[in-house]
C-alpha positions in Angstrom: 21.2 -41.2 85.7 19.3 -44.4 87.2 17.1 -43.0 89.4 16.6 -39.7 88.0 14.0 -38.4 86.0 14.6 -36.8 83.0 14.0 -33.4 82.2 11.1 -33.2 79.6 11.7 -30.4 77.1 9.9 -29.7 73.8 11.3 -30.7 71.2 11.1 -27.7 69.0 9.8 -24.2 70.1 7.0 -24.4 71.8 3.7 -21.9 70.9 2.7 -20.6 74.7 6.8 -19.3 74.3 7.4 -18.3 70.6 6.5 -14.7 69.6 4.7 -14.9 66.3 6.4 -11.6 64.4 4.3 -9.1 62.7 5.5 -10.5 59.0 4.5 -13.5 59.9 1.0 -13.2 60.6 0.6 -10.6 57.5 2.5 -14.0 55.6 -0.3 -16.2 56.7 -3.1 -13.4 56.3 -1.8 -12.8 52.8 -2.4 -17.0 52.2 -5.9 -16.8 53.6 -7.2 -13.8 51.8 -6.1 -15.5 48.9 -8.2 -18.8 49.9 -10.9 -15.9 50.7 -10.5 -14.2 47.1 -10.9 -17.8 45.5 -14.3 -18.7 47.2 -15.3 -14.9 47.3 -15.2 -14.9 43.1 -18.0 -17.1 43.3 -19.9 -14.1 44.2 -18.6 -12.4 41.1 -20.0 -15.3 38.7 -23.2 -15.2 40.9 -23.9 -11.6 40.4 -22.8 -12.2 36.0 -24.7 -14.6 36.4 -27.6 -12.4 37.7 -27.3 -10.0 35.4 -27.7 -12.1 32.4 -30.7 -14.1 33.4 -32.9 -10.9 34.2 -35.4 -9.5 37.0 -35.5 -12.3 38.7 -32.6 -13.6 39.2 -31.0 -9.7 40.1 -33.8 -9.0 42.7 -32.5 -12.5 44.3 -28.9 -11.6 44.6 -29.8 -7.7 45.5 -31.9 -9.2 48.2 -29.1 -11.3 49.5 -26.7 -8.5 49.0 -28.9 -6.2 51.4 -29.3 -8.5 54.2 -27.2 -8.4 57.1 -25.3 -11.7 56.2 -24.8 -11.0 52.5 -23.2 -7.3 53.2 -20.6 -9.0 55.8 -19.5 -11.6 53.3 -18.9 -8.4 51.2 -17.5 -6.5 53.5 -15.4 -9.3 54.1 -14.6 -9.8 50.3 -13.7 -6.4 50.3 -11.5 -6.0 53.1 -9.6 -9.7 51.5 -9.3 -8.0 48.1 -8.0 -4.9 49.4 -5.4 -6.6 52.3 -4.1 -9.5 49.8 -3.3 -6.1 46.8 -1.1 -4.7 49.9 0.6 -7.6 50.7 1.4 -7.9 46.9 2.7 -4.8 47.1 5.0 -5.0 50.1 5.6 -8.5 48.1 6.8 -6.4 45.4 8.6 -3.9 47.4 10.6 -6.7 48.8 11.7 -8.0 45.0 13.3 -4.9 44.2 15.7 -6.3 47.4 14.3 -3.8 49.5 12.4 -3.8 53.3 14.1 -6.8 54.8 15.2 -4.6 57.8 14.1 -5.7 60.6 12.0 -2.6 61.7 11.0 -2.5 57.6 9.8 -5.8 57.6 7.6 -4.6 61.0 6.7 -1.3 59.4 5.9 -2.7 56.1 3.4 -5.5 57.8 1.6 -2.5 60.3 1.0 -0.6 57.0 -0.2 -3.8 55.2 -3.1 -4.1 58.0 -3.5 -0.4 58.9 -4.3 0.2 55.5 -6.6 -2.5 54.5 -8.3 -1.9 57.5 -8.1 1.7 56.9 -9.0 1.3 52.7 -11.9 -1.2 53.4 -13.7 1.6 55.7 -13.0 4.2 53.0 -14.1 2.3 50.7 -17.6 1.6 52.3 -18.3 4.7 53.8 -18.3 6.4 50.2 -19.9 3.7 48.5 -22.8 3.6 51.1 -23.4 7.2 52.3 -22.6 8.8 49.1 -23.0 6.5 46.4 -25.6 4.6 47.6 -26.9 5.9 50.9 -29.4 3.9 53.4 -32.3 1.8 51.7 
């Protein structure tokens, strides 16, 4: 082959070719609403923390929790707590040595996002219309 140039080829597949399947994004999500869940309990501690030390302390948190910003990061929190409980489910659902058809695994993974998406918006349209309503 003097002369020639040789073909380059990745290596290993390459990420503009390789179709990332459904499970394997909901694997990944699942990972990083976990990492989200661990950061997002310092909102729990903050608002215990709240609580306990009185007026002033509450009407800091409740201020934060009413801006813009603070009821994304819960909305956030909410939608991470709600998709990462799914995933351990379909987690689950897979132990008993079920879902590991292919079309399972796919259906398993759309209802993992469908409903967290779908719980999360639930969830917030009855806690703000009926339960708490516009402030």
């Amino acid at each position: 082959m003097a002369g020639t140039k040789a073909r380059e080829r990745p290596l290993s597949p390459h990420l503009q070719i390789y179709r990332w399947p459904l499970p394997m994004m909901m694997s990944i999500a699942h990972r990083l609403t976990g990492i989200g869940l661990y950061f997002g309990t310092i909102l729990v501690v903050w608002w215990l923390i709240a609580v306990g030390s009185g007026p002033g302390g509450y009407s800091r948190l409740t201020a934060f929790a009413n801006s813009w910003f603070g009821r994304a990061v819960l909305f956030a929190y909410t939608w991470s707590l709600i998709h990462h409980m799914l995933g351990g489910i379909r987690h689950l659902i897979w132990d008993t040595g079920r879902g590991f058809e292919p079309n399972e695994r796919e259906w398993l993974a759309l209802a993992t996002i469908v409903g967290s998406v779908s719980l999360t918006m639930v969830l917030w349209i009855v806690g703000y219309f009926i339960i708490g309503g516009a402030r």
